[in-house]
C-alpha positions as CSV (number, residue, x, y, z in Angstrom):
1,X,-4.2,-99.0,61.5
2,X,-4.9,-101.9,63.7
3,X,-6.2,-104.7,61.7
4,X,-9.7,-106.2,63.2
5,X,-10.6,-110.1,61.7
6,X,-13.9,-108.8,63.0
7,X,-14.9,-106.5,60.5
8,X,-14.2,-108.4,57.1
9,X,-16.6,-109.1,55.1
10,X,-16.5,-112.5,52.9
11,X,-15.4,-109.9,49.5
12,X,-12.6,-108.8,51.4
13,X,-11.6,-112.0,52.7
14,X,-11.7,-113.5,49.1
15,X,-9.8,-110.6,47.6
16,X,-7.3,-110.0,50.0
17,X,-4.4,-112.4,49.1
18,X,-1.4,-110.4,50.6
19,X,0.7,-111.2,47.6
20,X,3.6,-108.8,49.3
21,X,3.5,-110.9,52.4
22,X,6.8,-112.8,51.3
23,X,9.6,-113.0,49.1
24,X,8.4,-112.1,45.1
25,X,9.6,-113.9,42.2
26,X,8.2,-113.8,39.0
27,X,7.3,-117.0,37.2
28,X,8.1,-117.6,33.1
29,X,5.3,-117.7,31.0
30,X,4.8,-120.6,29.0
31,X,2.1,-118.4,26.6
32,X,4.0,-115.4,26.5
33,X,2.3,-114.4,23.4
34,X,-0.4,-111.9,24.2
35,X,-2.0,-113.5,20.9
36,X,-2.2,-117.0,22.0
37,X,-5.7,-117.5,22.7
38,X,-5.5,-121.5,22.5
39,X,-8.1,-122.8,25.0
40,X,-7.4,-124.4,28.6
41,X,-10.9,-125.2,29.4
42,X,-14.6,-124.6,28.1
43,X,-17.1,-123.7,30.8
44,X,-20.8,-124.0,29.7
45,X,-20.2,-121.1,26.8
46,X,-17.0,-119.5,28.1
47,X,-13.4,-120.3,27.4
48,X,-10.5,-119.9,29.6
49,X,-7.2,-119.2,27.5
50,X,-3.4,-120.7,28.1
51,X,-2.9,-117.0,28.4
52,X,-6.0,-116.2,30.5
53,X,-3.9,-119.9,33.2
54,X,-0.9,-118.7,32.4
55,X,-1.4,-115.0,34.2
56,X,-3.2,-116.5,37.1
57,X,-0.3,-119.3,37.6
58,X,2.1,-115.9,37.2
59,X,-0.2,-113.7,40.0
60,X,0.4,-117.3,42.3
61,X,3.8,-117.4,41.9
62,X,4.2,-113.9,43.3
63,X,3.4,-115.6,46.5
64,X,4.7,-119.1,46.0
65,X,8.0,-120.3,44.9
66,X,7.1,-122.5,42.1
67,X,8.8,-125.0,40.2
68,X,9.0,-123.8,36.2
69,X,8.9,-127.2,35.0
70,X,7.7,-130.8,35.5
71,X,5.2,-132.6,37.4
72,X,4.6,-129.7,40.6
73,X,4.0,-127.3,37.9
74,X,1.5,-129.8,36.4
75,X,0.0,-130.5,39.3
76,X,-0.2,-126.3,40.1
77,X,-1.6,-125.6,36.8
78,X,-4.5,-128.2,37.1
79,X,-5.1,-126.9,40.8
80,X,-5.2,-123.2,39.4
81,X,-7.3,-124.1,36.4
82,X,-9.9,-126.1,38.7
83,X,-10.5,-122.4,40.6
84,X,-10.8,-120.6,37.4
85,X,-13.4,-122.6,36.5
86,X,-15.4,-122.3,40.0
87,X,-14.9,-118.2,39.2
88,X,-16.5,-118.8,35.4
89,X,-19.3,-120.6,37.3
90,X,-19.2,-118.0,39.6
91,X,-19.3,-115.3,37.2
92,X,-22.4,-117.1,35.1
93,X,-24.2,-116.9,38.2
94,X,-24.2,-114.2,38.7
95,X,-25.7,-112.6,35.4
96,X,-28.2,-115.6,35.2
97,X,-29.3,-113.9,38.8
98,X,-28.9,-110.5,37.7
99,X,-26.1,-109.5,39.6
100,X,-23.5,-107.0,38.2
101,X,-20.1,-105.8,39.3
102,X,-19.3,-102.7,38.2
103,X,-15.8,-101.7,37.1
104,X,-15.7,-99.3,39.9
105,X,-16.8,-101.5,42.5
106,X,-13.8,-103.3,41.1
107,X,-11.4,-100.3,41.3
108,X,-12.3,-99.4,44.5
109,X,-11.4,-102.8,45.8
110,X,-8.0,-102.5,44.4
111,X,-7.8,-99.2,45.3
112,X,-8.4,-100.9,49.4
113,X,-5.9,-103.8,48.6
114,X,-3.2,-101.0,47.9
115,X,-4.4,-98.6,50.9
116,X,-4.1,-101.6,53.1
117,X,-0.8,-102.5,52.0
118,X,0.3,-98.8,52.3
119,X,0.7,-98.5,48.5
120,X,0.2,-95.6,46.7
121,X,-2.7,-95.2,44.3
122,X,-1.4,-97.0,41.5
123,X,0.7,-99.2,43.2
124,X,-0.3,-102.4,42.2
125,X,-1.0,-102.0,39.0
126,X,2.7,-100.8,38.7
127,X,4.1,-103.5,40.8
128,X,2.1,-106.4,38.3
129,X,3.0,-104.8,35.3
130,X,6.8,-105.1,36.6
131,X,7.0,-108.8,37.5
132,X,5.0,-109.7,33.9
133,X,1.5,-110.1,35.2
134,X,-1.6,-108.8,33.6
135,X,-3.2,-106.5,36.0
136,X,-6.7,-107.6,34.5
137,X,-5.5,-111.2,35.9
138,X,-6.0,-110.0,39.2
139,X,-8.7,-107.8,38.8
140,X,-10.9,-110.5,37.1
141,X,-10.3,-112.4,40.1
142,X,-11.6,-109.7,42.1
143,X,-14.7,-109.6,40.0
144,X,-15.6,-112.8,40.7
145,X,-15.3,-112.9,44.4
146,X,-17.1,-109.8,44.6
147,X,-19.8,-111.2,42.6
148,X,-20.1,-114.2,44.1
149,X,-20.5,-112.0,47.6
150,X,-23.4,-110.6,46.0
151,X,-24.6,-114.1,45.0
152,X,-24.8,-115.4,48.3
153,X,-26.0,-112.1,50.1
154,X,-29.0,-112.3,47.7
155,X,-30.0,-116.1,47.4
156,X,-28.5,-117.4,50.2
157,X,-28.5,-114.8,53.2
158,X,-32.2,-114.6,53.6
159,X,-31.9,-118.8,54.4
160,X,-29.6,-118.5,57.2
161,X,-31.0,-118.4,60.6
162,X,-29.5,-118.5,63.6
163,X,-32.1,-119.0,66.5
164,X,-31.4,-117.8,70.3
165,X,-31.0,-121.5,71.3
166,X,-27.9,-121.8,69.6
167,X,-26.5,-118.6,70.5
168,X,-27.0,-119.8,74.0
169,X,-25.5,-123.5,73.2
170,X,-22.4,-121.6,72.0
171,X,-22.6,-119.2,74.7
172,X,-22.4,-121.9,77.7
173,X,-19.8,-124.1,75.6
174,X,-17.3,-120.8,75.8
175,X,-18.0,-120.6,79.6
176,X,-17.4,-124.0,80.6
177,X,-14.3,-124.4,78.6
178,X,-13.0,-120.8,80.0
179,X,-9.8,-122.7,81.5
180,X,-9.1,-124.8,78.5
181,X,-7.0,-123.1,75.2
182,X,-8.8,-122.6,71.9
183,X,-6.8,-123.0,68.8
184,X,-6.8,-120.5,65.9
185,X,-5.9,-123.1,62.8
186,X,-5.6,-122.7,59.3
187,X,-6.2,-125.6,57.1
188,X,-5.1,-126.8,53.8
189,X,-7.7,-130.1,53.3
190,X,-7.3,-132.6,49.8
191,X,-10.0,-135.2,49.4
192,X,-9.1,-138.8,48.7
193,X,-12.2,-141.2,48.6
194,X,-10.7,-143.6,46.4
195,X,-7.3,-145.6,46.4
196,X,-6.8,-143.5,43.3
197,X,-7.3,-140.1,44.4
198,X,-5.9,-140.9,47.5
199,X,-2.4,-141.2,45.9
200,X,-2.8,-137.7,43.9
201,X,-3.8,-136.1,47.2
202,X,-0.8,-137.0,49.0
203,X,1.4,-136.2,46.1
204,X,-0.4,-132.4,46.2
205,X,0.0,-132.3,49.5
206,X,3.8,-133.3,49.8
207,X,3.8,-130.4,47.1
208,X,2.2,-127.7,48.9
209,X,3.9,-128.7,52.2
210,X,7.3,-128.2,50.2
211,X,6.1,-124.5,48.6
212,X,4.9,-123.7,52.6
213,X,8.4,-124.4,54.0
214,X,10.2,-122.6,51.7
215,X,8.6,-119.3,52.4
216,X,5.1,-119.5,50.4
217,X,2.0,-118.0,51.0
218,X,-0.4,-120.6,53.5
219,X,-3.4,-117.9,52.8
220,X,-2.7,-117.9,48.8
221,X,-2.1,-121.8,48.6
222,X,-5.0,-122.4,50.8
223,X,-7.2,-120.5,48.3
224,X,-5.8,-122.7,45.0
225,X,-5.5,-126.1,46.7
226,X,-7.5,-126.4,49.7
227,X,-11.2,-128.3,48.7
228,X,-13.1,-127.0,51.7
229,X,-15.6,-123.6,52.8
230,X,-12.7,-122.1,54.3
231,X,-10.5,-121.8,50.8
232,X,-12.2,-118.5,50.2
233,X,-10.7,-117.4,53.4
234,X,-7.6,-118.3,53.1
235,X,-7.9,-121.9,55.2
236,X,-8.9,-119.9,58.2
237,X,-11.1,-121.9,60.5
238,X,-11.0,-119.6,63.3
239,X,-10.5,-120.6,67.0
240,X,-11.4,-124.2,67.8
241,X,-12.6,-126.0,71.2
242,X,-10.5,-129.4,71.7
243,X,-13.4,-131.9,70.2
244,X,-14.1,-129.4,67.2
245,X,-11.5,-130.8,65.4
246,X,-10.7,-134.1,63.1
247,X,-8.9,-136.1,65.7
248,X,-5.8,-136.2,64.1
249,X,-5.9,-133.1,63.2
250,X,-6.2,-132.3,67.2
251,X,-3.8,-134.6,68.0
252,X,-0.9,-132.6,65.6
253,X,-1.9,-129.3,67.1
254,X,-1.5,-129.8,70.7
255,X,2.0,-130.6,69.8
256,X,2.3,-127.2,67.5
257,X,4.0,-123.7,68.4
258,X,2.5,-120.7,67.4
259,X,3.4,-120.0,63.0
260,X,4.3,-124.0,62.7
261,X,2.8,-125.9,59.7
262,X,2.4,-129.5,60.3
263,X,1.4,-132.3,57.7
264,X,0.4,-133.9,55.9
265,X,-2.0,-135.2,57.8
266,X,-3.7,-138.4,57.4
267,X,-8.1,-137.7,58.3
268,X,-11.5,-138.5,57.8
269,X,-11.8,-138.2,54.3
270,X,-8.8,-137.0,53.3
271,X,-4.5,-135.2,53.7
272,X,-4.9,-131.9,55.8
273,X,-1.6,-129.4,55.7
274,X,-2.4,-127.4,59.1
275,X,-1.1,-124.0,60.7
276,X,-1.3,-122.8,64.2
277,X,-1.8,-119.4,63.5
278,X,-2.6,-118.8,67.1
279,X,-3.8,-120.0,70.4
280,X,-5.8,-118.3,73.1
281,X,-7.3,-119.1,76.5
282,X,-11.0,-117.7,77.5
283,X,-9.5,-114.2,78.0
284,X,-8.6,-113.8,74.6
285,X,-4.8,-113.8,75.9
286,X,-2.0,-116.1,73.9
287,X,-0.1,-118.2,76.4
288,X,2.9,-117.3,74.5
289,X,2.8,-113.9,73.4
290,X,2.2,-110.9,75.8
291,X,-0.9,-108.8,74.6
292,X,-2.7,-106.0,75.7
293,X,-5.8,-104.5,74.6
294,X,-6.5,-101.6,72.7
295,X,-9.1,-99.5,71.0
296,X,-8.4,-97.6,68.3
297,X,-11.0,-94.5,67.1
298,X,-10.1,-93.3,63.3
299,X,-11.5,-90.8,60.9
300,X,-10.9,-91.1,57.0
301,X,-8.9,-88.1,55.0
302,X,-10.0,-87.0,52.0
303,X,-8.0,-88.1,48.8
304,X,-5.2,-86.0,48.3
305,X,-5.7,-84.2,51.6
306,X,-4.4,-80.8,51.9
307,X,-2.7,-79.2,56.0
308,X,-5.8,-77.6,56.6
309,X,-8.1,-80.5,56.2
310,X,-5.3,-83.1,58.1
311,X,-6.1,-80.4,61.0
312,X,-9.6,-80.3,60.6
313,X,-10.0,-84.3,61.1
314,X,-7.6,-84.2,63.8
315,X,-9.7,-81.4,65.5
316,X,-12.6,-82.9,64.9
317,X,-11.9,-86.6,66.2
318,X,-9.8,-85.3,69.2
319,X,-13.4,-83.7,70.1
320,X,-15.2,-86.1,69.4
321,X,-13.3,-88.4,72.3
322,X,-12.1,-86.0,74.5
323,X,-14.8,-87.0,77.1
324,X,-14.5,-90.5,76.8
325,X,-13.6,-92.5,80.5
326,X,-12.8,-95.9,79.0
327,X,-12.1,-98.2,75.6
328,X,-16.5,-98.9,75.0
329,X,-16.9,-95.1,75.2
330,X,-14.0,-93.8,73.0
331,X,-15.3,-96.6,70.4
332,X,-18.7,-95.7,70.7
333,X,-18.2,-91.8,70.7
334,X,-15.7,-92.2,67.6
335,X,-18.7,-93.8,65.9
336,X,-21.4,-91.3,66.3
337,X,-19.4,-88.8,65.2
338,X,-19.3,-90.5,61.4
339,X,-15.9,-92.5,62.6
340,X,-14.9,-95.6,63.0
341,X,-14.2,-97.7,66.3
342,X,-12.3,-101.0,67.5
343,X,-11.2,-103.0,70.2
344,X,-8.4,-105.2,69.5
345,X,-7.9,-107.5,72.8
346,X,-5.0,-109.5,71.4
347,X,-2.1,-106.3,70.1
348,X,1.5,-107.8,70.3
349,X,3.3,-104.2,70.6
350,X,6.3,-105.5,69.4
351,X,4.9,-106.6,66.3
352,X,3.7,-102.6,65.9
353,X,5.8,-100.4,63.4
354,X,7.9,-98.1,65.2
355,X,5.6,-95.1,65.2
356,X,2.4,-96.9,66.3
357,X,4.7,-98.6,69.3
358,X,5.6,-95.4,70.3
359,X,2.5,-93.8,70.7
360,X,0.7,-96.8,72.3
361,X,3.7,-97.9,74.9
362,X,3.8,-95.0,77.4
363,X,0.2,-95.1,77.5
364,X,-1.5,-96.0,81.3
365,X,-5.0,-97.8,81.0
366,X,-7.8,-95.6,80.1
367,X,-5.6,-93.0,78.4
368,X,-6.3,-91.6,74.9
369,X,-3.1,-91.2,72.8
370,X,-2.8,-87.8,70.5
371,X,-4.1,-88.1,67.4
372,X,-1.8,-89.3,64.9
373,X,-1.9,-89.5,60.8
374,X,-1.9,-93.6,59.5
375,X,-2.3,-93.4,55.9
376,X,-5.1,-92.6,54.8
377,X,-7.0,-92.1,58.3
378,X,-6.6,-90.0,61.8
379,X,-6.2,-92.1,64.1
380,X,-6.4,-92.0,68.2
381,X,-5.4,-95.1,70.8
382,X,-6.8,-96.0,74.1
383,X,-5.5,-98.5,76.7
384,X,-8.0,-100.8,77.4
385,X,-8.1,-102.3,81.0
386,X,-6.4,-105.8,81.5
387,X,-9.8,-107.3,82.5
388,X,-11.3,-106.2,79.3
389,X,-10.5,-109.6,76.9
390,X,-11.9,-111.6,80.2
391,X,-15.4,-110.8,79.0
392,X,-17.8,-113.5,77.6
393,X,-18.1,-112.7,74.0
394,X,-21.5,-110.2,72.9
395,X,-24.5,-112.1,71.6
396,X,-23.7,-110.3,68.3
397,X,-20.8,-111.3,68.0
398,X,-22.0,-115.0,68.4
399,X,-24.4,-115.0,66.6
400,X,-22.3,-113.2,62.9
401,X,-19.7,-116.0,63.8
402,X,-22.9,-118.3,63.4
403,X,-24.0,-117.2,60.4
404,X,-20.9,-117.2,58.6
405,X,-20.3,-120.5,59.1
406,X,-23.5,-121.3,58.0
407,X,-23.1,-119.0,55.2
408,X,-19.7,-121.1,53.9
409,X,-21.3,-124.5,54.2
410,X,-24.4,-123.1,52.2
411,X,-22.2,-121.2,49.2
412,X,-20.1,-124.5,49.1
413,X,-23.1,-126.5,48.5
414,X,-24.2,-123.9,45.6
415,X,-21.0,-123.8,44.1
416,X,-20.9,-128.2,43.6
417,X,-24.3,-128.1,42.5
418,X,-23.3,-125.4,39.8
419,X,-20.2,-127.4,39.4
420,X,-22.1,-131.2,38.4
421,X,-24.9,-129.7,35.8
422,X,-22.5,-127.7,34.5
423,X,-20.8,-128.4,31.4
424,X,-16.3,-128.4,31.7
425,X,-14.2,-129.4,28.6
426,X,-10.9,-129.3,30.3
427,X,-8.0,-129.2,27.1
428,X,-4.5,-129.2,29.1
């Protein structure tokens, strides 16, 4: 399937770290004893084991290539601590609010994760259990973010407000910047307010520049180090107007390609390690990368699903679309018939595996593809028309892009306040 940044929801974006995105390596325990309960930390009540860090610094290293010794794997393990501690706070939260996760809600987010990664049921469990990890490291992580979600959908959410006059300010800055480029930049930011913390900050920064360039994970590191609302998504900051950035931070990415990482970076407040994940003019095109636009229409399988009912969603979604003219309708139509639809405006075909290129590349504007099997879905393509991306953005759209970031400043607010009255007896 075409992946959409559209549709995820905060839980997915806190629980999907790709950890098979780049090169594995397992990391040596230093409490391999499953017995060794000594205690990292003390959070209000709860305790966080050597065994409980341990795990976690494991389920990192699957993404980052750590050092096994000396002061980078200090300075990891105090960075990976400080975020299980948020989750414990997280966690207490939620029960003092009366919010519970169930284990199922639990499984089938793992259950996603794998489907996602085109893993077979099972898959990660297996593939944990085989570099040494706990799978229960991961899926407590999990539980926390989807708790937290539900945290901040029940005491926050109802607080956000986005009013029409906004909308509209947003609105009219997209239009009269239509001929400059927006940049799509990830961020990695470390405070330093004191002459103290200013030299720890550059020292973690130098760190995690070092892990970055020799193949980590930005999204994973970004969730561990980074000290800003867009940590829980991975450092993602989405597209930025020249002026919406720190000015030295703007200064570095004019001067960036596409997939560079720049830093660290001197700013207000602070070291910022930075990725241009992307750049974009008003049509939604990248300068560098030829795109087209295309919509895909998809119907879920059953689990385990047999010929008959592969043919039955086939039939189903093929008539479902058959009358639709253009990308909206095939979208819309896929919909109301218990679907799902997307545009994507942005598709580099020659990032596409084989099979999807193959289907999409002979197809003329406004033609439907056949329907083809992607997993766990049936799936049907549409070429949009070129002009398609050069449409302001919907007022919906504007206005969820609104709320979220309102919703990140809020839940980092909520998470320092819980942070300062709580109590923290950090032992390591």
């Amino acid at each position: 399937m075409i992946p959409n940044p559209k549709t995820m929801n905060l839980a997915r974006t806190l629980c999907t770290a790709v950890l098979f995105a780049c090169g594995l390596s397992a990391l040596p325990a230093q409490a391999q004893d499953r017995g060794d309960r000594r205690i990292a930390a003390i959070v209000n009540r709860d305790a966080i084991t050597l065994y409980d860090l341990d795990q976690r610094i494991r389920l990192i290293g699957l993404g980052a290539r750590v050092p096994e010794t000396g002061e980078s794997r200090q300075r990891l393990t105090s960075e990976v601590l400080r975020s299980m501690i948020n989750e414990r706070l997280q966690i207490q939260e939620a029960v003092r609010q009366g919010v519970d996760v169930t284990d199922k809600e639990v499984q089938d987010q793992v259950l996603e994760i794998e489907r996602r990664n085109r893993m077979d049921r099972g898959g990660l469990v297996k593939a944990l259990r085989q570099r040494n990890v706990d799978p229960r490291a991961f899926e407590d992580q999990v539980r926390a973010s989807l708790a937290w979600n539900k945290v901040i959908q029940a005491k926050i959410m109802p607080q956000v407000r986005v009013s029409d006059a906004e909308v509209d300010v947003v609105l009219k800055r997209l239009l009269a910047n239509k001929d400059k480029l927006q940049y799509r930049v990830q961020e990695i930011f470390l405070p330093a307010d004191t002459p103290a913390q200013q030299a720890r900050a550059l020292q973690t920064a130098q760190f995690v520049l070092a892990q970055l360039r020799g193949g980590a994970s930005f999204e994973i590191l970004a969730r561990q180090f980074s000290q800003t609302g867009s940590a829980s998504q991975g450092g993602d900051m989405g597209f930025l107007f020249e002026g919406q950035m720190d000015p030295e931070t703007e200064r570095a990415v004019k001067q960036m390609k596409t997939g560079q990482v720049a830093g660290p970076i001197r700013g207000t407040g602070g070291y910022y390690i930075i990725r241009l994940s992307d750049r974009r003019t008003f049509s939604g095109r990248n300068p560098d990368v030829k795109t087209i636009a295309v919509a895909q229409a998809a119907m879920r399988l059953p689990e385990k699903p047999t010929p008959a009912q592969i043919k039955e969603t086939q039939e189903k979604l093929a008539k479902a679309t058959a009358g639709a003219k253009n990308c909206d309708e095939i979208v819309k139509v896929s919909r109301e018939a218990g679907g799902t639809g997307t545009i994507v405006n942005d598709l580099v075909l020659e990032q596409q595996r084989p099979p999807i290129r193959a289907i999409i590349a002979p197809l003329k504007i406004n033609q439907a593809s056949r329907p083809a099997t992607e997993g766990a879905v049936i799936a049907i393509y549409m070429r949009c028309a070129d002009d398609l991306a050069n449409k302001p953005p919907a007022e919906k759209d504007i206005r969820e892009a609104l709320q979220r970031q309102k919703l990140g400043a809020f839940a980092e607010r909520y998470l320092k306040e819980l942070r300062r009255s709580a109590y923290v007896d950090i032992r390591v």
